[in-house]
mmCIF file of the N, C-alpha and C atoms, coordinates in Angstrom:
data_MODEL
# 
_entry.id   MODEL 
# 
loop_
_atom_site.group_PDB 
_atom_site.id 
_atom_site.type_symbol 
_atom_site.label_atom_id 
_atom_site.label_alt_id 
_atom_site.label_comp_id 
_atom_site.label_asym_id 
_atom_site.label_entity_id 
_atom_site.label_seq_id 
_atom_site.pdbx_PDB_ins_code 
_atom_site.Cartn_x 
_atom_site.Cartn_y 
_atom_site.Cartn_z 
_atom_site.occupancy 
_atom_site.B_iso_or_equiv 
_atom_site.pdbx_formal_charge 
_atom_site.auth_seq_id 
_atom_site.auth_comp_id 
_atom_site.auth_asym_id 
_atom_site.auth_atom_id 
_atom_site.pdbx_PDB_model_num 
ATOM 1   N N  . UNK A 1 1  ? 79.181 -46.162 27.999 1.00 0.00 ? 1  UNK A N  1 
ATOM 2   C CA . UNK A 1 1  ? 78.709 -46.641 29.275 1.00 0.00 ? 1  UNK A CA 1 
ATOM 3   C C  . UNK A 1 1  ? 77.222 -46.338 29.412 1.00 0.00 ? 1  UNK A C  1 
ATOM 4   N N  . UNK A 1 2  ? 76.395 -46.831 30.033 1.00 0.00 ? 2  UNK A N  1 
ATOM 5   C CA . UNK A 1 2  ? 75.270 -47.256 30.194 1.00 0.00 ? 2  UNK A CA 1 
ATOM 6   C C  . UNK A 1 2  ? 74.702 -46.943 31.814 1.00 0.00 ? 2  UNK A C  1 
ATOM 7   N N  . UNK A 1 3  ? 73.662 -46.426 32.306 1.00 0.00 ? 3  UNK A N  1 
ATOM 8   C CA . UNK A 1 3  ? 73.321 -46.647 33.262 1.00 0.00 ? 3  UNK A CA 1 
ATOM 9   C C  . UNK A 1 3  ? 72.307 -47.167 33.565 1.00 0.00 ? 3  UNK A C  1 
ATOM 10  N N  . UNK A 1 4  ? 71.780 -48.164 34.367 1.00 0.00 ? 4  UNK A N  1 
ATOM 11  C CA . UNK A 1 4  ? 70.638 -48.583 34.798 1.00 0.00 ? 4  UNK A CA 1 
ATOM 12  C C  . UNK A 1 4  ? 69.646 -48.037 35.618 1.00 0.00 ? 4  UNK A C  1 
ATOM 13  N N  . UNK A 1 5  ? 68.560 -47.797 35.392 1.00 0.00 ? 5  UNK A N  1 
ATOM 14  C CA . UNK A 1 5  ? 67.239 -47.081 36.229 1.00 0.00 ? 5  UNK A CA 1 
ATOM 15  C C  . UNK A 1 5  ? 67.111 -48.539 37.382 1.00 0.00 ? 5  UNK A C  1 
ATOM 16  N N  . UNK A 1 6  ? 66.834 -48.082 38.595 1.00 0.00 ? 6  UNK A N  1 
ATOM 17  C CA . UNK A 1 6  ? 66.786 -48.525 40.061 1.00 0.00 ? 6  UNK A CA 1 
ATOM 18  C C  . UNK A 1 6  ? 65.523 -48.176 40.458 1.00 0.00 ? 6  UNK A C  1 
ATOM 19  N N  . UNK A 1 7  ? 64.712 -49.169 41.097 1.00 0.00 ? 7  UNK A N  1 
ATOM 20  C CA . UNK A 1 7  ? 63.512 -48.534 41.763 1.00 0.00 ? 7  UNK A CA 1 
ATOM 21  C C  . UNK A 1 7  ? 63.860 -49.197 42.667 1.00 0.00 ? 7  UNK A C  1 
ATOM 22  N N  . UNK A 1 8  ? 63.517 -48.832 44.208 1.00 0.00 ? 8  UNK A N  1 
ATOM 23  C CA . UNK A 1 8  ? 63.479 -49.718 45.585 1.00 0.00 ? 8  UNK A CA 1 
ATOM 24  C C  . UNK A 1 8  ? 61.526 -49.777 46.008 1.00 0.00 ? 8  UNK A C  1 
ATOM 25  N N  . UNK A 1 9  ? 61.624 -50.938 46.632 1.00 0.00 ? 9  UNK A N  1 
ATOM 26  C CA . UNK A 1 9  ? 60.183 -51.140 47.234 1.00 0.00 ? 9  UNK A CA 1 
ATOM 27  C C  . UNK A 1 9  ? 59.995 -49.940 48.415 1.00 0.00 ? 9  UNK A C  1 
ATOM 28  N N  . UNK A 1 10 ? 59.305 -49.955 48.830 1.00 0.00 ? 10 UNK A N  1 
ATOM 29  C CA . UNK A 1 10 ? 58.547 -49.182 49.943 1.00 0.00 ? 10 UNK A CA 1 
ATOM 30  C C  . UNK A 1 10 ? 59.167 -49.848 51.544 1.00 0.00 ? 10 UNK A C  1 
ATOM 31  N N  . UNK A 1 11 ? 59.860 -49.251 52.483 1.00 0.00 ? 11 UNK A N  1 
ATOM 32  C CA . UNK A 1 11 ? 60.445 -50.595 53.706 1.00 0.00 ? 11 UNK A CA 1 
ATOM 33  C C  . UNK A 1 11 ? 59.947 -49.819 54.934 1.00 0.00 ? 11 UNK A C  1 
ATOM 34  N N  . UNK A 1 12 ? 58.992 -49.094 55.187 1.00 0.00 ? 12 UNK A N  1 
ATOM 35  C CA . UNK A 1 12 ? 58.449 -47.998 55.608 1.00 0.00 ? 12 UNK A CA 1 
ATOM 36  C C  . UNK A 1 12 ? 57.169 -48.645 56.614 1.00 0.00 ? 12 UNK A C  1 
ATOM 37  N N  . UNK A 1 13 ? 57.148 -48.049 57.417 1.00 0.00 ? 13 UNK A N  1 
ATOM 38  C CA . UNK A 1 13 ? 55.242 -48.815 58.225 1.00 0.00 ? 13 UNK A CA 1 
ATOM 39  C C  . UNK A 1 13 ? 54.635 -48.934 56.999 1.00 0.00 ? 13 UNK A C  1 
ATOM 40  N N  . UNK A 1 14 ? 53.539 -49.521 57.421 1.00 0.00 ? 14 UNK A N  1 
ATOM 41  C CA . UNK A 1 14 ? 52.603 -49.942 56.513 1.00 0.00 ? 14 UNK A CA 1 
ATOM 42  C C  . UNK A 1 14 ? 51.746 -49.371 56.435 1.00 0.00 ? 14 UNK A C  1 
ATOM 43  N N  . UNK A 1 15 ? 50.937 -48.714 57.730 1.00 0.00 ? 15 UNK A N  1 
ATOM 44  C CA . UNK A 1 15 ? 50.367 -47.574 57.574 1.00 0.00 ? 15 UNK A CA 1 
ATOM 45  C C  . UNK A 1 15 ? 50.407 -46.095 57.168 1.00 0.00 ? 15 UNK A C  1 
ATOM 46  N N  . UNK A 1 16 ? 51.521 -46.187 57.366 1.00 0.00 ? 16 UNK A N  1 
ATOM 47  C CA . UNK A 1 16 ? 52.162 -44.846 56.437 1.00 0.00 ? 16 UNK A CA 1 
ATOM 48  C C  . UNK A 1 16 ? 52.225 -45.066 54.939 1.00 0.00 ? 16 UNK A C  1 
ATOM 49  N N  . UNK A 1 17 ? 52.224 -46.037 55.019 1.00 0.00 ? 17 UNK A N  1 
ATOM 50  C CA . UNK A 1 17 ? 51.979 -46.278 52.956 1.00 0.00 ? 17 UNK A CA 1 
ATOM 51  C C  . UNK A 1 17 ? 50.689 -46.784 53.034 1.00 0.00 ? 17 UNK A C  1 
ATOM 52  N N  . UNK A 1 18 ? 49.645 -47.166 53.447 1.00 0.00 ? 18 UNK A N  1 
ATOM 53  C CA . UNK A 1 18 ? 48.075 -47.318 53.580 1.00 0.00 ? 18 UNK A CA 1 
ATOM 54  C C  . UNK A 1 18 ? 47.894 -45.577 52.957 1.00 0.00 ? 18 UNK A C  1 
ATOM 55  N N  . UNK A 1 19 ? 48.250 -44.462 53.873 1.00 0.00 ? 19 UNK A N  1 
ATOM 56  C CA . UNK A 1 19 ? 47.680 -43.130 54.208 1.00 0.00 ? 19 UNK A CA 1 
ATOM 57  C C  . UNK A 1 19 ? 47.988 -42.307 52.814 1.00 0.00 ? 19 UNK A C  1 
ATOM 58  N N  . UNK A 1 20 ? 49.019 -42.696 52.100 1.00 0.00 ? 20 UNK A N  1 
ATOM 59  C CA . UNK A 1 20 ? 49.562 -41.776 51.065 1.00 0.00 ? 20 UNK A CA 1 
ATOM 60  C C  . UNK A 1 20 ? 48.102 -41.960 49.906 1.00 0.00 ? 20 UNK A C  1 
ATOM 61  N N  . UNK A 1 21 ? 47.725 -41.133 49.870 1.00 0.00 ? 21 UNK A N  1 
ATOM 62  C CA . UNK A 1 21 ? 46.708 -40.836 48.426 1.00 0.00 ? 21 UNK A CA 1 
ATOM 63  C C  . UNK A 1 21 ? 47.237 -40.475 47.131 1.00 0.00 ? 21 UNK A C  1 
ATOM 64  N N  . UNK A 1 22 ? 46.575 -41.174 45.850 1.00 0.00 ? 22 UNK A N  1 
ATOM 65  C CA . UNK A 1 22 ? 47.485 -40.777 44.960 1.00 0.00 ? 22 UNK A CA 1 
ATOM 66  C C  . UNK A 1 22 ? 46.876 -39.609 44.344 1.00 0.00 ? 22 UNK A C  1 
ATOM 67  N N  . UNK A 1 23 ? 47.691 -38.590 43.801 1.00 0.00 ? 23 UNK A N  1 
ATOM 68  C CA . UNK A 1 23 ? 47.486 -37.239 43.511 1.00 0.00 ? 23 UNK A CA 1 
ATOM 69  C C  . UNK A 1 23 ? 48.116 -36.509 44.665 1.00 0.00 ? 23 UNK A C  1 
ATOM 70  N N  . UNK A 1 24 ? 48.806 -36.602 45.743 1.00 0.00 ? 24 UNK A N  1 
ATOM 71  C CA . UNK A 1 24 ? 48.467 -36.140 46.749 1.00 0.00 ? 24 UNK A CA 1 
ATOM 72  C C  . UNK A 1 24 ? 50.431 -35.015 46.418 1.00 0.00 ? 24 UNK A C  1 
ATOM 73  N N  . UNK A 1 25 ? 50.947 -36.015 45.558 1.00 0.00 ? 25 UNK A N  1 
ATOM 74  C CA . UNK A 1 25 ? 52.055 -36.175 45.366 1.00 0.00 ? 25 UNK A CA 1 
ATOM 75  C C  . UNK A 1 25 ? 53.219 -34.659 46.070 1.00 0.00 ? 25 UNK A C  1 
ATOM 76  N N  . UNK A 1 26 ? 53.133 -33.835 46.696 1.00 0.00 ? 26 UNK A N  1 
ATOM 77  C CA . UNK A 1 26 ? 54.367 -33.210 47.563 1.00 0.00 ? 26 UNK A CA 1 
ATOM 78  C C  . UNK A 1 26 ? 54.298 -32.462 46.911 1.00 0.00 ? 26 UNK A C  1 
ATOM 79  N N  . UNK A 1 27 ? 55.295 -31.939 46.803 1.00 0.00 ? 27 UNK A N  1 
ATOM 80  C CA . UNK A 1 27 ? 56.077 -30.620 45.624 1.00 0.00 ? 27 UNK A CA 1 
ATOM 81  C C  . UNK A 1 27 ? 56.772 -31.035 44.780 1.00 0.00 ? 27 UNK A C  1 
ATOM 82  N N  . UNK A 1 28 ? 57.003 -30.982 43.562 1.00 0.00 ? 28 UNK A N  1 
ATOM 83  C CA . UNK A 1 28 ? 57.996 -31.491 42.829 1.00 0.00 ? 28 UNK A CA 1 
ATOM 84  C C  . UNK A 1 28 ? 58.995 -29.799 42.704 1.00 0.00 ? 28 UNK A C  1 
ATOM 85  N N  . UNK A 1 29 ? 60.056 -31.019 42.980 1.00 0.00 ? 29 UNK A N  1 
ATOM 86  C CA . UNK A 1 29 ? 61.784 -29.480 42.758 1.00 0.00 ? 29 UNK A CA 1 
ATOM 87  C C  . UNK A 1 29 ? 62.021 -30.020 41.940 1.00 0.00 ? 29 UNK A C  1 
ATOM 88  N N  . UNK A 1 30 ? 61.945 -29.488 40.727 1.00 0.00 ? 30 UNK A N  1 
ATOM 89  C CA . UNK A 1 30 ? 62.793 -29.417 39.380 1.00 0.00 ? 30 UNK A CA 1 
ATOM 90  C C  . UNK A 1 30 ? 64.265 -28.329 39.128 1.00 0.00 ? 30 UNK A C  1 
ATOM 91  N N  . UNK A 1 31 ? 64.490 -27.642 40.250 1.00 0.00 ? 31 UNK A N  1 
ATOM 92  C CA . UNK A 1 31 ? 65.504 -26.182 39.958 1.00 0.00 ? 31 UNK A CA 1 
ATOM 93  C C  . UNK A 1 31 ? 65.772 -25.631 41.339 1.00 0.00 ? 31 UNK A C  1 
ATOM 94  N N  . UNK A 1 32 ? 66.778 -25.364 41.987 1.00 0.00 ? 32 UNK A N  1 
ATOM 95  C CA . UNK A 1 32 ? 67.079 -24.879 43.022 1.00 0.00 ? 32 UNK A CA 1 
ATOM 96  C C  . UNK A 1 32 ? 66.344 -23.612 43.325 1.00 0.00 ? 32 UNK A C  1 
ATOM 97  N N  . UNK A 1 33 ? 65.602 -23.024 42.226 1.00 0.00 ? 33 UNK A N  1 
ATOM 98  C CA . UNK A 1 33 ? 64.413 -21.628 42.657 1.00 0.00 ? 33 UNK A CA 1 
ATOM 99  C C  . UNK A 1 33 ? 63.420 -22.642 43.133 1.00 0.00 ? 33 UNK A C  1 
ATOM 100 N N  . UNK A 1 34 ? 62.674 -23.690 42.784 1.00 0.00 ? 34 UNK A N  1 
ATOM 101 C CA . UNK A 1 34 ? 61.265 -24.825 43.139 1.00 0.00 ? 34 UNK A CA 1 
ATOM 102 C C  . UNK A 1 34 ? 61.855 -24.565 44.567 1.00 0.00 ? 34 UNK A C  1 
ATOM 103 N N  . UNK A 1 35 ? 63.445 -25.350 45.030 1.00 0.00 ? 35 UNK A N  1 
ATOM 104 C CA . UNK A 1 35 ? 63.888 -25.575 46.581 1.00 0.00 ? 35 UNK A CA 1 
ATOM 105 C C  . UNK A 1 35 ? 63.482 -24.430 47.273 1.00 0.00 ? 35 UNK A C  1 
ATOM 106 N N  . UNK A 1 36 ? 64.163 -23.348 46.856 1.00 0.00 ? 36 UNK A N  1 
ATOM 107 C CA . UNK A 1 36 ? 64.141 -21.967 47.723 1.00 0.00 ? 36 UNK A CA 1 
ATOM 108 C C  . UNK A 1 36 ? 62.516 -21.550 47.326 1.00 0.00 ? 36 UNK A C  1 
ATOM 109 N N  . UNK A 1 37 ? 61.625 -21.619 46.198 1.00 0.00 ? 37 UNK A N  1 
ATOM 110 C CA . UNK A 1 37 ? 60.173 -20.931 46.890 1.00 0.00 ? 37 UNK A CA 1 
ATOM 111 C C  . UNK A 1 37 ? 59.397 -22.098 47.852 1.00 0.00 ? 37 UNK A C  1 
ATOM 112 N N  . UNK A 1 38 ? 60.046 -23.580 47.802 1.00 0.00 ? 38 UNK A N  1 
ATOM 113 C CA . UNK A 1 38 ? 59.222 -24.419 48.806 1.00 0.00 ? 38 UNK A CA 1 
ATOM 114 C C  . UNK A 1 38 ? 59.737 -23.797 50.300 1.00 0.00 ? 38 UNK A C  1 
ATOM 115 N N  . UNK A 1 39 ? 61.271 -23.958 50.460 1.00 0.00 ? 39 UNK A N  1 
ATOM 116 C CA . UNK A 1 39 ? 61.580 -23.435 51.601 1.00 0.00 ? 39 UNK A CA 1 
ATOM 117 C C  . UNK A 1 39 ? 60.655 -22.090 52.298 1.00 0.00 ? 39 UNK A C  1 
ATOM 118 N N  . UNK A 1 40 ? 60.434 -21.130 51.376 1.00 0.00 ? 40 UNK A N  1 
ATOM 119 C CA . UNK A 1 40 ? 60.256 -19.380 51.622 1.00 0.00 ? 40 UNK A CA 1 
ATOM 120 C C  . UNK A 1 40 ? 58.580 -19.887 52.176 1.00 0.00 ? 40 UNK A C  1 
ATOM 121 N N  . UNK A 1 41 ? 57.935 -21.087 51.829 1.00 0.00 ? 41 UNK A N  1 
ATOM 122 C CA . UNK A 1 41 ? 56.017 -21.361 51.664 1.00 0.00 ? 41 UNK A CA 1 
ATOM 123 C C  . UNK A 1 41 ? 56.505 -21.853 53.502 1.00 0.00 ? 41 UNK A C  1 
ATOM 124 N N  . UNK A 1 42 ? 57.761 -22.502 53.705 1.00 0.00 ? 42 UNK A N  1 
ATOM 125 C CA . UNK A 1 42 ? 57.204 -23.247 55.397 1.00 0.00 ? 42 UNK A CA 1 
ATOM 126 C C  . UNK A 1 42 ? 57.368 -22.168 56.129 1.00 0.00 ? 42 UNK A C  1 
ATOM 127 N N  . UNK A 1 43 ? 56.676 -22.607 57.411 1.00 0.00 ? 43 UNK A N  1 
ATOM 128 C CA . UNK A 1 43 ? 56.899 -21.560 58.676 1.00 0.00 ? 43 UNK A CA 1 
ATOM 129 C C  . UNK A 1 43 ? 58.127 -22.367 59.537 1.00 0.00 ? 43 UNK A C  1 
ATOM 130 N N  . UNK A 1 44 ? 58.917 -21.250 60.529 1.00 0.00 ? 44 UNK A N  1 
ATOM 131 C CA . UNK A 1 44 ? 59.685 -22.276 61.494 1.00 0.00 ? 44 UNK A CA 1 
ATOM 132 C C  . UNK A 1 44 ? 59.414 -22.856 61.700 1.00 0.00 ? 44 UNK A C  1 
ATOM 133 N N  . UNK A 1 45 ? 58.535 -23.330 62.371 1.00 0.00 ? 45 UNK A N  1 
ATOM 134 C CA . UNK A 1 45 ? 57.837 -24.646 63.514 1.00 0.00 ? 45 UNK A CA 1 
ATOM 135 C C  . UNK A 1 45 ? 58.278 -26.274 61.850 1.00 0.00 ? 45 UNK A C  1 
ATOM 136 N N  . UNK A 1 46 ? 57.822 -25.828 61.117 1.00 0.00 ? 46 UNK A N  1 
ATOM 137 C CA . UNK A 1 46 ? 57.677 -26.874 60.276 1.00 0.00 ? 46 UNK A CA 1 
ATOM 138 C C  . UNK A 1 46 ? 59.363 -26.706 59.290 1.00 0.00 ? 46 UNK A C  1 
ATOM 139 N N  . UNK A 1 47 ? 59.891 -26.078 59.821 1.00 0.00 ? 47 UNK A N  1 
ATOM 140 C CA . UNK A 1 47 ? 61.517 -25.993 59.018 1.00 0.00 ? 47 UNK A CA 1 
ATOM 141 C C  . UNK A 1 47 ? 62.421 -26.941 60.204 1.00 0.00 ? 47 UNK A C  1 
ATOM 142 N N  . UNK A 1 48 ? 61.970 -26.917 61.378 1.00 0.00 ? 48 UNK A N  1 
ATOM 143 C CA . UNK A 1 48 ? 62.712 -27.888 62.363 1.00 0.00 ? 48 UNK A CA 1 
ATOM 144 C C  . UNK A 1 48 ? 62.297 -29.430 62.198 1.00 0.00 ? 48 UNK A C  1 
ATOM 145 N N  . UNK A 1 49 ? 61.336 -29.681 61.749 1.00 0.00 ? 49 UNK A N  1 
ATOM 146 C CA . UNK A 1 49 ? 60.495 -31.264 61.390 1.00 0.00 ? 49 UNK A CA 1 
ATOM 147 C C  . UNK A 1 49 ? 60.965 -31.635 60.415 1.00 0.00 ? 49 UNK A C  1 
ATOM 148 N N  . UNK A 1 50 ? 61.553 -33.082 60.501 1.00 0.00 ? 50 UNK A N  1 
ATOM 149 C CA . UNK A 1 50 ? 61.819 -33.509 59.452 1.00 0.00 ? 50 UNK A CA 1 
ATOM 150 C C  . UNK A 1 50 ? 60.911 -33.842 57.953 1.00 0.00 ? 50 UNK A C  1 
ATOM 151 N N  . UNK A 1 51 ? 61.732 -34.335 57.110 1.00 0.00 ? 51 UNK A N  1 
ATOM 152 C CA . UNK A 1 51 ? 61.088 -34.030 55.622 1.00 0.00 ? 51 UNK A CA 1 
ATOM 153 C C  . UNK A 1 51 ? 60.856 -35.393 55.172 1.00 0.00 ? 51 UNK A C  1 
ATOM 154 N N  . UNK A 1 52 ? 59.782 -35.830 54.239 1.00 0.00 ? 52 UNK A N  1 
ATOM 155 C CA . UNK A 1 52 ? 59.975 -36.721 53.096 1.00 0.00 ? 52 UNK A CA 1 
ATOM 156 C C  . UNK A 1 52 ? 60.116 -36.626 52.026 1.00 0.00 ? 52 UNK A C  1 
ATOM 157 N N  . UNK A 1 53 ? 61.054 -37.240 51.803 1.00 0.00 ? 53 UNK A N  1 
ATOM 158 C CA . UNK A 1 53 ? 61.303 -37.300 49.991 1.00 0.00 ? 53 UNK A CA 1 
ATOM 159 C C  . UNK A 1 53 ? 61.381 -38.292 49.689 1.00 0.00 ? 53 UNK A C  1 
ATOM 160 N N  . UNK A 1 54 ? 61.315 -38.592 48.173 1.00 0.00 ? 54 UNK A N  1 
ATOM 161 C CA . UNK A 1 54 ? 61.520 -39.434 47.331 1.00 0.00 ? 54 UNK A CA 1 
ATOM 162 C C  . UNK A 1 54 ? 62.063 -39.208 45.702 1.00 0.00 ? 54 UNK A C  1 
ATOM 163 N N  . UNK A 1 55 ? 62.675 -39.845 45.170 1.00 0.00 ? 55 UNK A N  1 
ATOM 164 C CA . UNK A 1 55 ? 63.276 -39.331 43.525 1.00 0.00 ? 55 UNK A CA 1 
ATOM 165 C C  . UNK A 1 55 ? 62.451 -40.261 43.135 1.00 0.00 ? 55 UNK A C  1 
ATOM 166 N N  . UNK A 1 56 ? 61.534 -40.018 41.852 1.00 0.00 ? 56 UNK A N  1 
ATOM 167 C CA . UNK A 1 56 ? 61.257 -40.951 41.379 1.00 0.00 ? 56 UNK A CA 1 
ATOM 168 C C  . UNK A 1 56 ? 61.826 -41.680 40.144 1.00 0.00 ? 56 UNK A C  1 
ATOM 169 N N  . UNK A 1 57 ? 61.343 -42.293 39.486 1.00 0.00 ? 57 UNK A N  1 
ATOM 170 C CA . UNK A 1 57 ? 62.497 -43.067 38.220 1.00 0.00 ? 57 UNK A CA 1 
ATOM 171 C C  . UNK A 1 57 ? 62.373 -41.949 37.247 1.00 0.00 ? 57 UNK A C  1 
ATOM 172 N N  . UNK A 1 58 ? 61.915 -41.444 37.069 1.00 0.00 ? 58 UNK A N  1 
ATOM 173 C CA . UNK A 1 58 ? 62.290 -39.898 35.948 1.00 0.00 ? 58 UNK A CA 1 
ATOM 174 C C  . UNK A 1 58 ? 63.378 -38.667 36.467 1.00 0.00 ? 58 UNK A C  1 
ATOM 175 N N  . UNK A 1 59 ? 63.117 -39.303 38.026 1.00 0.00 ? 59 UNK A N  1 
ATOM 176 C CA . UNK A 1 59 ? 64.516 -38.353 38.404 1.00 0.00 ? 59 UNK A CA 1 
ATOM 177 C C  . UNK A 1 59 ? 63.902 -37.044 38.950 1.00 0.00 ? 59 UNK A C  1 
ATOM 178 N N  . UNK A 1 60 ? 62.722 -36.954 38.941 1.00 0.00 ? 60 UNK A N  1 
ATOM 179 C CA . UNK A 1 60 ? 62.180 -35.864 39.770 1.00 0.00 ? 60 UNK A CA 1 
ATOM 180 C C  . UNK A 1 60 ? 62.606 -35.988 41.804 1.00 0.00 ? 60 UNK A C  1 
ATOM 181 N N  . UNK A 1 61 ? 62.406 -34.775 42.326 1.00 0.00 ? 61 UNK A N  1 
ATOM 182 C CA . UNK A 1 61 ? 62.494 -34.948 43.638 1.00 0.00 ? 61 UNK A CA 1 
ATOM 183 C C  . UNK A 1 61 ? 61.298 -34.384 43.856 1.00 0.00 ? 61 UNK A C  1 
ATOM 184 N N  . UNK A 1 62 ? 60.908 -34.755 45.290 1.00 0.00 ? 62 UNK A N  1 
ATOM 185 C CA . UNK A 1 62 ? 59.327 -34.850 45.955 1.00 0.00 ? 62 UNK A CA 1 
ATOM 186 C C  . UNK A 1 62 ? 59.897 -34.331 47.444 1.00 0.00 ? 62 UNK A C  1 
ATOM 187 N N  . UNK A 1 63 ? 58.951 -33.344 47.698 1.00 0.00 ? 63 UNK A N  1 
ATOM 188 C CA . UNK A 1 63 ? 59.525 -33.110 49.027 1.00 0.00 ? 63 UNK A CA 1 
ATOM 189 C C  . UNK A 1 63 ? 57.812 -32.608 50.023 1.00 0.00 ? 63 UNK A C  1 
ATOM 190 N N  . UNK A 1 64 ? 57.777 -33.914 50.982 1.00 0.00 ? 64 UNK A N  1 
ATOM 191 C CA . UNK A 1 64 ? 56.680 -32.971 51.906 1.00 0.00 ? 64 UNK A CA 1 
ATOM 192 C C  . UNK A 1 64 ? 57.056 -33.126 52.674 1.00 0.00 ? 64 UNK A C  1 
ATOM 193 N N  . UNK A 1 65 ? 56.570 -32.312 54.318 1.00 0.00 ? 65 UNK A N  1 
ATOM 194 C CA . UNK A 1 65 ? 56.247 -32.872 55.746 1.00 0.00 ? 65 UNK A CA 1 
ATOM 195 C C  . UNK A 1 65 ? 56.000 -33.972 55.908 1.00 0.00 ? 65 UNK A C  1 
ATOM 196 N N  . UNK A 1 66 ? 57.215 -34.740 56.638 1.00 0.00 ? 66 UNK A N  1 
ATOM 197 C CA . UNK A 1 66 ? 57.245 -36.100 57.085 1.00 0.00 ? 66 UNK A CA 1 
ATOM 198 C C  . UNK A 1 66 ? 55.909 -36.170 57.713 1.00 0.00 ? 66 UNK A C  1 
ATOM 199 N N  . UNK A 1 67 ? 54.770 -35.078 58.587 1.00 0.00 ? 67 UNK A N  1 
ATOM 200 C CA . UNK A 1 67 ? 54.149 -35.400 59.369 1.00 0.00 ? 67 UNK A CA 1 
ATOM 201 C C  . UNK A 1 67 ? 52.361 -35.266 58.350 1.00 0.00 ? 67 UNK A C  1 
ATOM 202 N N  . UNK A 1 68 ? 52.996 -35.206 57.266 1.00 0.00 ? 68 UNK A N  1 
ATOM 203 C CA . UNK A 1 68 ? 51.357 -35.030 56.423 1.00 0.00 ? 68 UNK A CA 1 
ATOM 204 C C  . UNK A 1 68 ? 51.501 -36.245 55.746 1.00 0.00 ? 68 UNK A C  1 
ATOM 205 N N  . UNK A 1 69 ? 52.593 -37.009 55.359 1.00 0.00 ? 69 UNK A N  1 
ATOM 206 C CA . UNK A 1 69 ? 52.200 -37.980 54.645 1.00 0.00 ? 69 UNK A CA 1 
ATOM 207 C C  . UNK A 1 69 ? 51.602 -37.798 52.959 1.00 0.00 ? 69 UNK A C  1 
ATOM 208 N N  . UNK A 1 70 ? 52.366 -36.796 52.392 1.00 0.00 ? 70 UNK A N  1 
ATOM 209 C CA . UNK A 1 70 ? 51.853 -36.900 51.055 1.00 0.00 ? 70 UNK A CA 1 
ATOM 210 C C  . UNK A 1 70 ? 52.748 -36.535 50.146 1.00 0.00 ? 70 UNK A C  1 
ATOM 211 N N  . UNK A 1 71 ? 53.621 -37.577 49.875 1.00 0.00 ? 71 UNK A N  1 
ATOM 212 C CA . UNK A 1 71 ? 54.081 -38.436 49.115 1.00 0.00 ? 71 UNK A CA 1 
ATOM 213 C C  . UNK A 1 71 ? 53.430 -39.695 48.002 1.00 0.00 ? 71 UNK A C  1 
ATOM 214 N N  . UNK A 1 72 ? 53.633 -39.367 46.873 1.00 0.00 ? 72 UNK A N  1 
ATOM 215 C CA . UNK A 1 72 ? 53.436 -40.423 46.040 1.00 0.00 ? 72 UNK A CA 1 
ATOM 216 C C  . UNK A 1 72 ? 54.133 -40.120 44.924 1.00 0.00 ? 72 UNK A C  1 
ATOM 217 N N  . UNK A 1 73 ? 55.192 -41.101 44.410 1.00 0.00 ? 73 UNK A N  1 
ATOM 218 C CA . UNK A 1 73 ? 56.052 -40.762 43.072 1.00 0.00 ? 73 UNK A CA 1 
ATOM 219 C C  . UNK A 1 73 ? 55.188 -40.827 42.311 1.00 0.00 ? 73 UNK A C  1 
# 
């Protein structure tokens, strides 16, 4: 059996994908220690705000503050 790699377009404002810089790219979690030292880096205020992520086609995960906008697979 075989699996196929999936990419989806962007379905997001437009200005929010205008703002993303490339390099800017989040955190990459490779290992549930990456999860828990990103978690241990936020303060409360920013553990109640929601998150962005993205997987990219290598299968990495990306995780920033929905409210910084820096994201780029």
């Amino acid at each position: 059996m075989t699996t196929r790699e999936r990419s989806y377009r962007y379905v997001g404002p437009a200005d929010l994908k205008a703002a993303v810089r490339p390099g800017s790219g989040g955190r990459r979690i490779g290992s549930a220690a990456d999860f828990a030292h990103w978690i241990a880096e936020r303060t409360a205020p920013e553990l109640v705000e929601p998150f962005t992520f993205v997987v990219s086609t290598d299968g990495m995960l990306r995780l920033a503050p929905r409210r910084r906008d820096q994201l780029h697979p």
